[in-house]
Structure formats: C-alpha cells, structure tokens
N, C-alpha and C positions, 0 to 999 in steps of 0.2 A: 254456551258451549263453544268453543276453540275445535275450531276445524280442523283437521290432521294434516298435513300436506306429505305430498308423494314426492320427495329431494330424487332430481337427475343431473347426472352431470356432463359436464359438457362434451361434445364429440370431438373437442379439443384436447382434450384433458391425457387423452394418449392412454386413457384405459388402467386395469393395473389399479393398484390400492392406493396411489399417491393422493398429498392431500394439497396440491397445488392447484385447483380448478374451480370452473363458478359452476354450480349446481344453481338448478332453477326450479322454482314448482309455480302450480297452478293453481289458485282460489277458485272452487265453482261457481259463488256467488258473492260478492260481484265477482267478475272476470278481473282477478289482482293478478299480475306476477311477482314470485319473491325471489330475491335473487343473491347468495350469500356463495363465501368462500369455504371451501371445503376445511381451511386449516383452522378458522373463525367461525363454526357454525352460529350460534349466539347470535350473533349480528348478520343482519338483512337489509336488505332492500327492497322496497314492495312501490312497484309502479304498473301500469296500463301497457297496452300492448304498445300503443302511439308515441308515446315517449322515449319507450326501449327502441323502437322502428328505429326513429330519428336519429338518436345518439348512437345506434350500430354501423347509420346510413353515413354518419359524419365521420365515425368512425373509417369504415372503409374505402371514404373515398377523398380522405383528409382535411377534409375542411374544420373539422373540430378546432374550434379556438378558445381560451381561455377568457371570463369575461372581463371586461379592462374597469 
C-alpha cells in the first residue's frame, strides 16, 4: 500500500494559488523527504534529511559547484 503524503509548500512561495514553488512532504517510515514542483507535480524527488541539509547549506553560503 502507497503511503499518502501531506504536499506543503514552501514559505517562499509568497502564498496565493501560484504554481511556481517546491512543496515538500514527509515519509513516516523511513524518514524520506519528497520534494517536487508545484507546476510538475508528477515528478519528485525523494532524499534524506542529510543530503537536502548539505545542498541547502551549499546553497546559501555559495559554495555549490558543478562537478567537473
């Protein structure tokens, strides 16, 4: 049986019915995150908390590089 997941979207998203923002939900077991576009629902992404941490962290503090 497929789990239901509870879609939120982001506190970025500026609210409002737009369909420009990442919504994210939570797996109870395992602990998955999934993480898709609101204008794409269809398509996901499902990672762990540690990996999103990291690539938010690279994110905000620019180090994100492309790999060569």
């Amino acid at each position: 049986m497929t789990e239901a997941l509870h879609w939120q979207k982001s506190s970025f998203s500026g609210g409002g019915d737009g369909d420009t923002c990442v919504e994210v939900a939570v797996a109870a077991t395992p602990t998955t995150l999934h993480l898709r576009e609101s204008d794409d629902p269809a398509t996901t992404l499902t990672t762990t908390r540690t990996p999103l941490t990291h690539l938010l962290q690279a994110i905000r503090t620019g180090t994100l590089h492309p790999r060569r």
